[in-house]
N, C-alpha and C positions, 0 to 999 in steps of 0.2 A: 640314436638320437642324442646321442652327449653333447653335441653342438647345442642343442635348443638351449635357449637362455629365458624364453620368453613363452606366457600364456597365447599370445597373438601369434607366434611363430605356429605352436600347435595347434590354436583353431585353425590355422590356413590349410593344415593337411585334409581336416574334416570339407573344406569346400571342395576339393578334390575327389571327394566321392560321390558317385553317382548314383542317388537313392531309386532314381527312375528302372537302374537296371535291377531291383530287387523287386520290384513290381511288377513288371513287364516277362521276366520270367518263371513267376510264381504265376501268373496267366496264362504265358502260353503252356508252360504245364498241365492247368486245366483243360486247355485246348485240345492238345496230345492227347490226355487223357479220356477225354467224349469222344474223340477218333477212334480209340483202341478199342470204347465198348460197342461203338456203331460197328465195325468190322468183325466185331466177335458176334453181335446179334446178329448179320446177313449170313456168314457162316453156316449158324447155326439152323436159317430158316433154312438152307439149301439142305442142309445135310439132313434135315424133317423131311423135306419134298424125295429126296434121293434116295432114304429109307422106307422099303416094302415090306410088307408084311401081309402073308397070301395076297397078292398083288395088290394091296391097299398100300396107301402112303401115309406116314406118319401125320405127314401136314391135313391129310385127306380125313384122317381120324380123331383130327380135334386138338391135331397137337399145335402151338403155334410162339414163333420165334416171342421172346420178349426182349423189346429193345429199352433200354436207360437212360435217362436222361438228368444233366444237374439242374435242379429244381434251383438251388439261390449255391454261390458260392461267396463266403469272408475269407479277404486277406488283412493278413495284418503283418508289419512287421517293426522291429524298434531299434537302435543303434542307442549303444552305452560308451561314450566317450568320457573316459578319466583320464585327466592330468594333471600334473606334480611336479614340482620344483622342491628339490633336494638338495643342502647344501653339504657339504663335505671337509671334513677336514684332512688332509693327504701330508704324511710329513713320513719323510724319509732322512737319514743321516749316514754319510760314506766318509771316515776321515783316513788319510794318506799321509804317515809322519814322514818327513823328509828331512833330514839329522844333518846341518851345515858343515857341524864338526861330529865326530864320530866321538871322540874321547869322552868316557863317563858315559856315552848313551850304551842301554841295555835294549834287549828284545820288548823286557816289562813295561819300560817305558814306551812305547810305539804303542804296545795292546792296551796300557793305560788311558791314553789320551785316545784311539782308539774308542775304547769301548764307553756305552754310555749305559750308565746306573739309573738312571731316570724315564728311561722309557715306556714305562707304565705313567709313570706321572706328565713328561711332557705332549704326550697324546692328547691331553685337555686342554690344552693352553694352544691360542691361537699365533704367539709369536713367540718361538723358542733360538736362543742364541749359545754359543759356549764359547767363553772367554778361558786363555790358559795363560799363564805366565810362568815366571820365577818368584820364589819366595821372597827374593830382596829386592824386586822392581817398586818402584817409588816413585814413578812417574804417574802425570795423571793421563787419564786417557777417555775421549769423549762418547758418554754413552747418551742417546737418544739428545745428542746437542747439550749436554751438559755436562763440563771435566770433573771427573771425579779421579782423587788425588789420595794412594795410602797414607793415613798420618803416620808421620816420621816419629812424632811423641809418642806413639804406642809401639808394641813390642808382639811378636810371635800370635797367639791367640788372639787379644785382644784387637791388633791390629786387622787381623783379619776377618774377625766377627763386623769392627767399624765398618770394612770396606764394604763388608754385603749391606751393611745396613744405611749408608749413603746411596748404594747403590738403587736401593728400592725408594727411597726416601726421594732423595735429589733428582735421579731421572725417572724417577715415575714408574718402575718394574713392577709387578706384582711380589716374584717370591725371587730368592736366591738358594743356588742351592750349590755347596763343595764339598769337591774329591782332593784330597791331597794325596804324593807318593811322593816318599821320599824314603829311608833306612829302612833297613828292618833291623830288630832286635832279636838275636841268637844266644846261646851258651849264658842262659839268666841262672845265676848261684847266688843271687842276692838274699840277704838273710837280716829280715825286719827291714830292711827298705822295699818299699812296692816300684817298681817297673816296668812300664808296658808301651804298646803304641794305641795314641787316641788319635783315632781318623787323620794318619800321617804326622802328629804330634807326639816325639818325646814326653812320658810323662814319667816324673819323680819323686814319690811321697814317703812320708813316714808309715811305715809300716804300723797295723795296731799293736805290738808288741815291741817297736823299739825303743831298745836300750832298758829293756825291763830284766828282771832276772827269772822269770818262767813264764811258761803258756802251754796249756791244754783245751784241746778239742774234744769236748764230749760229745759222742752221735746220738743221739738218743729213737728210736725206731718204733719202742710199744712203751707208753707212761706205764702203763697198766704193769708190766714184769721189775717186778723188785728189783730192785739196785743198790750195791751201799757204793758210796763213790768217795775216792781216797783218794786228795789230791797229793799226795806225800808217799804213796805207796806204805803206808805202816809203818813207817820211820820211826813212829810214836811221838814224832815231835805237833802233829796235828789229830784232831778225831775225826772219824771220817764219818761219814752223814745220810740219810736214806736220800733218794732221790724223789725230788718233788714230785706231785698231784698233778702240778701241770704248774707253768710259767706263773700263774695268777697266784701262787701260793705265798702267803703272808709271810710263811716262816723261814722262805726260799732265802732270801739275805742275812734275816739275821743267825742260821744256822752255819750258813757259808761265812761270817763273821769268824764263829770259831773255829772253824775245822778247815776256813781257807788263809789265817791269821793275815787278815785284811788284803786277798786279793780282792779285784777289782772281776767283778761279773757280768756278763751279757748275755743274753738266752736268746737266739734267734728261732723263729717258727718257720714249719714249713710253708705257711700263709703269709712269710714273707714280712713279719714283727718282729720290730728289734725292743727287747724290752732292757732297759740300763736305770742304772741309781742315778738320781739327780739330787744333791742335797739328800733329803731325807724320804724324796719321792722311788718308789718303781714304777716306773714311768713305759709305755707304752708305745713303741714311735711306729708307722706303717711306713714299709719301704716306697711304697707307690708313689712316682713321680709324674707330676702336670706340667703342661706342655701350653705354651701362648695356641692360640687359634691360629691355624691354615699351619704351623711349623714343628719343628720338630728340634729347635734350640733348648738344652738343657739347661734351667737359670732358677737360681735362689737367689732371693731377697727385690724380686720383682713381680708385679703386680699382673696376674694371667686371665684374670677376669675381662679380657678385649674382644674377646668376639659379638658381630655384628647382634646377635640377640641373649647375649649370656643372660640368663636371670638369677641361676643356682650360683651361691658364695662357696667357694673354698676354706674354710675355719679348722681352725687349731683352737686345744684345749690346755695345751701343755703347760707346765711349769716351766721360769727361769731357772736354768738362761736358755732355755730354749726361743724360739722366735715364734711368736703365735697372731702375726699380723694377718689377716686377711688377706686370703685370694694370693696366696706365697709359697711354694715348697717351705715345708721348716729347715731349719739351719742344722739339723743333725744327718743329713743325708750323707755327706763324706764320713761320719762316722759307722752307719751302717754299713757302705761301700768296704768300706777298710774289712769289718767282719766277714761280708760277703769274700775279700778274695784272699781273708785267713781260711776260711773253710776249704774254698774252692783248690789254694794251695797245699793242702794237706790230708782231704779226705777224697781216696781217688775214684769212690763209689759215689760220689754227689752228686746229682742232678738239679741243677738248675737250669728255669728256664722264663723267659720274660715275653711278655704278650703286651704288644703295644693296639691300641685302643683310640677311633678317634668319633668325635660326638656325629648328633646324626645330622648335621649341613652338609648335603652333597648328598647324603646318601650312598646307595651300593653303587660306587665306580671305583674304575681304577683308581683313580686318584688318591678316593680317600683310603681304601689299602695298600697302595704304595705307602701312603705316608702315614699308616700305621706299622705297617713293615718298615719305614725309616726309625721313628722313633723308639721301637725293640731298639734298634741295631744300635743307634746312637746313644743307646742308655745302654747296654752291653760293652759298647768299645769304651764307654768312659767309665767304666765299673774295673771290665778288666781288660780288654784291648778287643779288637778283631777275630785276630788267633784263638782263642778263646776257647774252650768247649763245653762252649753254653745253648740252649736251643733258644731260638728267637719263632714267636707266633704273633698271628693276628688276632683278636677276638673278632666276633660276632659284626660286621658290621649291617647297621641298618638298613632295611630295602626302599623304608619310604623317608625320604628328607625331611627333616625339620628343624628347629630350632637349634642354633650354635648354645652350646653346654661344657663349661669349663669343666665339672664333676667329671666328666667321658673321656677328656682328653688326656690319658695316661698312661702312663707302661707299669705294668705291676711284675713283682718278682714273685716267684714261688720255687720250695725244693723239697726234695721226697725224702727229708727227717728234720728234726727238731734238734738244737745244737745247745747248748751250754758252752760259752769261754769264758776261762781263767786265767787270767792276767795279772802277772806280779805274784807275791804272795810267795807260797812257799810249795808251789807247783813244782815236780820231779819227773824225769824220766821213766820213774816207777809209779805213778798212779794209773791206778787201778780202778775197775777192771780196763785191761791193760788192749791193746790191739789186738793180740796173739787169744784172747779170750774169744768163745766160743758164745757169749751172749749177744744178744740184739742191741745192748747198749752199752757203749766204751767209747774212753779214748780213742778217738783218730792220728791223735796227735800230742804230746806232751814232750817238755822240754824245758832243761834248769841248765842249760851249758854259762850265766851268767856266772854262776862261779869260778869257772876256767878261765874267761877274758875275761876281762870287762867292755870289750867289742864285739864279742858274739853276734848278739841282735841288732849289730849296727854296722854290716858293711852293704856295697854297694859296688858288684862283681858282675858284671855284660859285659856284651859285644853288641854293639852299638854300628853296624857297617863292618868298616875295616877297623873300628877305633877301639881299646878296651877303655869300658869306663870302671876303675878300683878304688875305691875308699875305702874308710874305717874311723870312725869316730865319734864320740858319742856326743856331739851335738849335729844335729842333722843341717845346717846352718852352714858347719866347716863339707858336711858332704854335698853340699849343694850348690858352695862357691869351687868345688875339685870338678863338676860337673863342666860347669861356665866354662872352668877354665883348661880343660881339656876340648871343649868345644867349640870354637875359637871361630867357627867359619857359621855359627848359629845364633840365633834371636832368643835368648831368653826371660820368661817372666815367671813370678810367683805373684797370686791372687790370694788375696785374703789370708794368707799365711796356710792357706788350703793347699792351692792346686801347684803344679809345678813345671811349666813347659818349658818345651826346649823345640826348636824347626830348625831344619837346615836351611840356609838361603839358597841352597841349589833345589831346595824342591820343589817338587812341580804342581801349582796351586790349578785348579780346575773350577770354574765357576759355570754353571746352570743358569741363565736367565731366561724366566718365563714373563710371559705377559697374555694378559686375554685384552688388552686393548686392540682397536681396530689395524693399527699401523704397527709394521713391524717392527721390533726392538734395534734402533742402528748403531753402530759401532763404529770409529774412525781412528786410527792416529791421531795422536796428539802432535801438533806441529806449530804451538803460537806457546804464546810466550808465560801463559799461566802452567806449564809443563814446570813442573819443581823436581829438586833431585839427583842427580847422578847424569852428568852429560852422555854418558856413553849410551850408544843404541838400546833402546825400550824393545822388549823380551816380550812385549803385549802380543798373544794374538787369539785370531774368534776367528769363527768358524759363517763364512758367508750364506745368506740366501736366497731363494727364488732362484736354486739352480745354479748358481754362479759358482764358478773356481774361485777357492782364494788363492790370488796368486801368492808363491813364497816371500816372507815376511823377509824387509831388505835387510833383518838382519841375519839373515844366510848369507851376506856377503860379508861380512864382517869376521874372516876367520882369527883374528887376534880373542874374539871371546869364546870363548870353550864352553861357557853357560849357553851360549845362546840356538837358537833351533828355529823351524821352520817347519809348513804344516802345508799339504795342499789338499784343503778339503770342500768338501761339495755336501751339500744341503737340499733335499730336494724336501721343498714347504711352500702349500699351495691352497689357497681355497676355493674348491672347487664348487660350482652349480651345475648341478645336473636336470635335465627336463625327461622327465618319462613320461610318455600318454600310453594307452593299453585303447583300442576299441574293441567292440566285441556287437555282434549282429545278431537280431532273435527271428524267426519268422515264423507265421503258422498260421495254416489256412483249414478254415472249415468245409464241409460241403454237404447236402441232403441230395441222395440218389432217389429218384420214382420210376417205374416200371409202365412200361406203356404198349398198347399194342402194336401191332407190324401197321405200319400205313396202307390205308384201304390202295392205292396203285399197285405197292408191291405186292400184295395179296393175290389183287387181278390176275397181274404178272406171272406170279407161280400158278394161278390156277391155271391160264392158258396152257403155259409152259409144260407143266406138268398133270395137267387134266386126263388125256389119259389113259398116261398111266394109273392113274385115282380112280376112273370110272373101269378099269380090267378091261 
């Protein structure tokens, strides 16, 4: 009945049945029935009359047939017609990369664009599309009847956050959501420069330790077991010091004063607090990062309190120069990051692991754990890349929906020891207790090779693709313009004097457009005249639906560009109504049986008949 569209299609079945024949033979039933017990009463008078006894007959001696009769019979019977209109959401996705030019394309790339990461989450949304391009396309290109245009003013990241966000904005999409692939980063020997890939992005920071002259990792596993800890190894040039009660310890800094002759200290927890000197404060910071409503975009110094019913504030206590604006991740988040991937780089027993968290709107669906499972992952890759070997989890999410809650929306880090670093100062290869030490609490890591170079903790050694990227210098500034300028065919930007990207223009950008509006999300070539940009053939392409082929993008004829590619894919996205009816038929009849004597004829009858034999 998947044809049924309609309530009035499935009453017509019901006039279709014929109630008459549900009656009609639950009667002659009873008919049948008064037949079978007349024929067993005659029977049985015969077989009295036909039974002798000393030539007496049964029937002769008092015995006599009884015959039965239905005193009153009730019928009854009822028909239970349900029916249901069921709406359905049906989405399927087949893509078929078809490569114009062969050059530069890999197998990864086909399973790339291929495969789709959102499947859990595009299940909820009624109109789902995937746009892919090139990194360096700049043309605009019309979604849901409105050109949306890369700005040329922006660069790498930034450029491409804009796009998603014109794109939700200007044509009306719900969410956005991207894949990037592009390099991979191999043979990393960088030392005090940080290196990694963020979601297809080059990233390239100052290390927490560059250009310093020491750094030590202290593990720390039980507060509770004595420790003396000697960042000098006994050199005599410092005094070495008990280890603290726990992080909250007043006398934590100003002992480390003397015995660390003004290193610089951080004590990270396994609950995931980064505790630092500020001025004259020890200050407290939680690594736990907040996320806008419905996303999974990582942003400091913007306002997260958006969701449609938030009521609970985000507030900070902190001290300058901290940032303690409301409803804000604080400003010292890349400084814990930096700690985070000193450890993770040096202590090869660490366990961390980050659980991302989303408030209870939505409720238990996929949705809302996918996109708890996105923001783990996206607060992992930009901590320390992909590659990574970190565990990503989901918490708890809610079964009964309610109210949007900024406080929910977060990924928290956690690791299985308690850390102390020391930085600068007069930290040594020899403090103590040492690696090689048999106690629960030691260096992981220590290190003064500043006295050797004075480059040590500042080069910047990968392989970046086919490219090596080498530096050495101790302003991060001159390593970051040898970066650019080895990279020649890439978009780079620096934010905030924070972050540091780099994309290649041949990468391959992936974009997710969902929508739960009625009409489906459309997509077209750009061919009028507000196209800005680079004349040569637009590298745009999406993935068609309601079933349809995309035919191959005309820029598969175009074999002069080597960048450019071609996709035949198929989308099978459908809302479906389904009509199910169920009948179901009751019946039950009653009846009172009464006993009655043989009819005075038939009686006659036998006595003639069999008279006598009666009389001997």
């Amino acid at each position: 009945m998947s044809d049924l569209t309609k309530f009035s299609e499935g009453a017509s079945i019901l006039q279709q049945v014929d109630v008459s024949d549900i009656f009609t033979n639950l009667a002659m039933g009873i008919a049948e029935a008064q037949q079978k017990l007349d024929d067993n009463s005659i029977a049985q008078a015969i077989k009295l009359a036909e039974t002798n006894i000393d030539g007496e007959s049964l029937l002769s001696l008092g015995f006599a047939p009884v015959f039965y009769a239905f005193q009153y019979a009730d019928i009854s019977a009822s028909i239970n017609l349900r029916m249901g209109l069921k709406e359905a959401l049906e989405f399927g996705f087949g893509l078929d990369v078809q490569l114009s030019n062969q050059k530069g394309y890999t197998t990864a790339n086909r399973t790339f664009l291929s495969s789709n990461s959102y499947s859990e989450t595009t299940e909820e949304y009624k109109s789902v599309r995937q746009l892919n391009f090139r990194a360096k396309e700049n043309k605009a290109i019309k979604i849901n009847n409105k050109f949306i245009s890369q700005s040329e003013s922006l660069v790498s990241k930034s450029r491409l956050e804009d796009f998603k966000q014109r794109i939700k904005t200007d044509a009306s999409v719900d969410q956005v959501y991207e894949e990037v692939e592009s390099k991979i980063l191999t043979e990393n020997k960088s030392v005090g420069v940080d290196v990694w890939m963020d979601g297809g992005f080059l990233r390239v920071e100052e290390g927490l330790h560059f250009n310093k002259l020491g750094v030590g990792v202290f593990k720390i596993k039980n507060f509770a077991t004595a420790t003396t800890i000697d960042v000098d190894g006994g050199d005599g040039t410092n005094a070495s010091f008990a280890m603290p009660v726990d992080f909250l310890d007043a006398s934590l800094t100003a002992t480390l004063g003397s015995a660390g002759a003004g290193a610089t200290l951080y004590a990270l927890t396994k609950e995931g607090d980064l505790h630092a000197k500020f001025g004259s404060d020890w200050v407290k910071l939680s690594s736990k990062l907040y996320f806008p409503y419905n996303s999974d975009e990582i942003t400091i110094g913007q306002n997260l309190n958006n969701g449609p019913n938030d009521a609970s504030s985000l507030t900070f206590t902190y001290p300058n120069p901290i940032v303690d604006a409301d409803n804000q991740n604080h400003n010292q988040h890349p400084l814990i990051h930096k700690v985070l991937r000193l450890i993770q780089s040096h202590d090869s027993d660490v366990s961390i692991t980050i659980t991302g968290m989303t408030d209870p709107k939505g409720g238990d669906n996929p949705k809302n754990k996918s996109l708890a499972k996105r923001r783990a992952e996206k607060l992992r890759n930009h901590i320390f890349g992909s590659a990574a070997p970190v565990n990503v989890e989901i918490d708890t999410i809610t079964n009964t929906a309610g109210a949007s809650d900024l406080l929910k929306r977060h990924a928290s880090i956690k690791l299985n020891s308690d850390y102390l670093i020391f930085i600068d100062g007069k930290v040594t290869q020899d403090a103590t207790p040492a690696k090689t030490s048999t106690g629960v609490n030691k260096f992981v890591y220590a290190d003064d090779k500043g006295a050797e170079t004075a480059s040590t903790f500042t080069v910047l050694d990968v392989m970046y693709g086919s490219t090596a990227l080498q530096a050495s210098a101790s302003s991060f500034a001159s390593i970051w313009e040898s970066v650019q300028e080895s990279l020649e065919t890439h978009s780079h930007e620096e934010i905030s004097n924070t972050y540091y990207y780099s994309l290649d223009d041949e990468a391959i950008v992936k974009l997710h457009l969902l929508s739960n509006k009625s009409d489906e999300i459309s997509i077209a070539e750009n061919s009028e005249s507000e196209s800005q940009g680079s004349e040569n053939q637009s590298s745009y392409l999406w993935a068609k639906t309601k079933n349809e082929s995309a035919a191959e993008s005309e820029s598969s004829n175009n074999s002069n560009q080597s960048s450019s590619f071609a996709m035949s894919a198929s989308v099978d996205f459908r809302m479906s109504r389904q009509f199910e009816m169920s009948m179901e038929g009751n019946s039950a009849m009653s009846a009172r049986l009464i006993s009655l004597p043989a009819p005075d004829a038939f009686r006659a009858f036998l006595d003639r008949k069999y008279g006598s034999s009666t009389e001997g």
